[in-house]
Phi, psi and omega in degrees: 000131159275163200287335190290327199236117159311129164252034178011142150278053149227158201214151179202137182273133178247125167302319198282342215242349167088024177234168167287101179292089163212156206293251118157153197233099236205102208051028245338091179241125140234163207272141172240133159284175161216144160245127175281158184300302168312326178271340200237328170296305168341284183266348182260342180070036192240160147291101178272108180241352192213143180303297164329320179267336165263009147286335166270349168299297162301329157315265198344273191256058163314308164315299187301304212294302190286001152282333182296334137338291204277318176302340169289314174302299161333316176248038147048031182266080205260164186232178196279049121268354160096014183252155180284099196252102182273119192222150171284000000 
């Protein structure tokens, strides 16, 4: 992992757009992430019917989402809001 990029322990579900909301921190700078449902249904291998269960989807695969995370940051793969968006 590099050491340059930071993972907070906060997390948030947004209902309307159906992803995981979470930071990451980089020279200080942060960054905002996102993991889509589909994608957190995927690698957790669970079914997301609720902000609980896709908050437990997302323990379960934390590690993934943020290397997948730090490798999109790395290669400055910002979608236009300017945020990291982990997707099937």
């Amino acid at each position: 992992m590099n050491q340059n990029i930071l993972f907070p322990d906060d997390q948030t579900w947004d209902v309307e757009r159906e992803v995981i909301c979470f930071p990451a921190q980089q020279a200080g700078s942060l960054i905002q992430c996102v993991v889509d449902k589909e994608w957190l249904e995927k690698v957790s291998g669970s079914v997301i019917d609720d902000s609980a269960q896709a908050l437990e989807a997302f323990s379960q695969c934390r590690f993934d989402a943020e290397d997948e995370a730090e490798a999109l940051i790395e290669d400055e793969s910002f979608n236009s809001s300017g945020e990291i968006e982990i997707k099937l």
